[in-house]
C-alpha positions as CSV (number, residue, x, y, z in Angstrom):
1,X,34.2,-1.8,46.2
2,X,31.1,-3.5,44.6
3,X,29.3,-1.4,47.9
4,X,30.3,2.1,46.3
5,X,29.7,1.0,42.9
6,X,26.4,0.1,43.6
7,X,25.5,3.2,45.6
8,X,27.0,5.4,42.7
9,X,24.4,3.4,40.4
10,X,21.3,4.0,42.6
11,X,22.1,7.8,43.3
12,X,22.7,7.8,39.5
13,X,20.0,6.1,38.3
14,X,17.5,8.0,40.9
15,X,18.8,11.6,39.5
16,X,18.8,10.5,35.8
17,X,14.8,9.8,36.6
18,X,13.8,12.6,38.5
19,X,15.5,15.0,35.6
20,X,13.7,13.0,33.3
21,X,10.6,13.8,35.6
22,X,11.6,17.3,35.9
23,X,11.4,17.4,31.8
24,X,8.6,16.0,30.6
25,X,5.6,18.0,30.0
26,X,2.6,18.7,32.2
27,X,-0.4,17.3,31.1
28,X,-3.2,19.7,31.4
29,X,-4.4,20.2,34.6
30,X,-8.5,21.3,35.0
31,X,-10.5,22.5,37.7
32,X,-11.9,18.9,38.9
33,X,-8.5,16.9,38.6
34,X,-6.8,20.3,40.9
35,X,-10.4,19.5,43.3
36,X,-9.7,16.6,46.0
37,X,-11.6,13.3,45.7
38,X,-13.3,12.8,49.0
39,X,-14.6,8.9,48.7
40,X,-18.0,11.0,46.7
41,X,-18.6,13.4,48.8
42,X,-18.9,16.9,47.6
43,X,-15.6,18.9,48.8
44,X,-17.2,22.1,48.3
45,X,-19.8,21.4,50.1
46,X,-20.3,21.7,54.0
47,X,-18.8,20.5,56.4
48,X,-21.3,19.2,58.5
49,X,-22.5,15.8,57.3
50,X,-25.0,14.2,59.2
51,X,-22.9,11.2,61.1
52,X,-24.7,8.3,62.7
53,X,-23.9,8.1,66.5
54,X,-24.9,4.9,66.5
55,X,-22.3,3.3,63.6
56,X,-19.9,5.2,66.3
57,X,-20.3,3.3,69.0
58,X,-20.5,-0.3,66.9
59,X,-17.1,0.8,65.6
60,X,-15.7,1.1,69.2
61,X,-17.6,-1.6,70.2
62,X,-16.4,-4.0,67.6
63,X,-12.7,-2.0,68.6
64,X,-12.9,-3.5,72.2
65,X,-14.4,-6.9,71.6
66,X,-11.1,-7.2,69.0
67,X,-8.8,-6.5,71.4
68,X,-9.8,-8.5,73.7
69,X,-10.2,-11.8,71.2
70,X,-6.5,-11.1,70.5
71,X,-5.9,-12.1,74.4
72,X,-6.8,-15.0,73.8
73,X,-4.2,-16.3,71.1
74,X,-1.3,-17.5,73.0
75,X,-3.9,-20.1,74.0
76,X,-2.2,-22.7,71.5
77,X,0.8,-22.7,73.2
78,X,-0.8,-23.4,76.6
79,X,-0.4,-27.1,75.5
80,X,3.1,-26.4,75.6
81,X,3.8,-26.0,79.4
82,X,3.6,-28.4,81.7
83,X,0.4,-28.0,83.6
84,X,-1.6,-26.0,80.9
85,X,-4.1,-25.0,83.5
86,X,-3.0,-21.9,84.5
87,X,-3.1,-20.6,80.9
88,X,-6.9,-22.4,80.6
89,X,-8.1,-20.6,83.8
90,X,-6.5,-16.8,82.6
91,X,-8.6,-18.1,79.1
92,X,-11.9,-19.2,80.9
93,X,-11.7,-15.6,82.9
94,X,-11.1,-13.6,79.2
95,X,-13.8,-15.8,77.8
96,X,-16.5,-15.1,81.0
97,X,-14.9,-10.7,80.6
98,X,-16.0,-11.0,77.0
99,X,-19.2,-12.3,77.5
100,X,-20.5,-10.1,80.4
101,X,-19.3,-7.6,78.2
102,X,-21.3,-8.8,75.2
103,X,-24.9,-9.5,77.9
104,X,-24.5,-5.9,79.0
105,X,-24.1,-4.2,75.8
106,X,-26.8,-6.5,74.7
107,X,-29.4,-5.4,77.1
108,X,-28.3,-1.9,77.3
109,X,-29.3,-1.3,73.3
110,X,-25.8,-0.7,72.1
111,X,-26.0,-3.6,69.8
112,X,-29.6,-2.3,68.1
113,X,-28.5,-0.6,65.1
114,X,-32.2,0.5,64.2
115,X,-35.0,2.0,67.2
């Protein structure tokens, strides 16, 4: 009972709100509150903003190297098993990926954000 009566309250409450919605008055709408806020950019504008190539690839870089950090944190709870190598080694390996990782992108330019 108390189940129904408080879904009859909710439904009733929800269309007593969007009637009182419904009723009021529109403020008055102009030609830059109907015009999109893009983040400053001009909407009217082109399309065809000049975009960095090289903020692209620190974004997927930085995507990457975060993934593979978040391997590593069940490694708290490798204390937790009986011989916590096995968890330690798996660790060591991410830790030895990550960094070969970081020495190649290192000496390949990727991580130069000006030439």
């Amino acid at each position: 009972m108390v189940t129904l009566l408080m879904i009859a309250l909710s439904f009733s409450i929800s269309l007593v709100l969007i009637t009182i919605a419904f009723w009021l008055p529109m403020p008055y709408l102009s030609s830059e509150k109907l015009s999109p806020y893009e983040c400053g950019f001009d909407p009217q504008g082109t399309a065809r903003l000049p975009f960095s190539s090289r903020f692209f690839l620190v974004a997927i870089l930085f995507l990457l190297f975060d993934l593979e950090i978040a391997l590593l944190l069940p490694l708290p709870w490798a204390t937790n098993f009986t011989p916590p190598t096995p968890m330690m080694n798996w660790a060591t390996i991410i830790l030895i990926h990550l960094a070969a990782g970081l020495i190649y992108e290192w000496y390949q330019g990727g991580l130069e954000w000006a030439e």
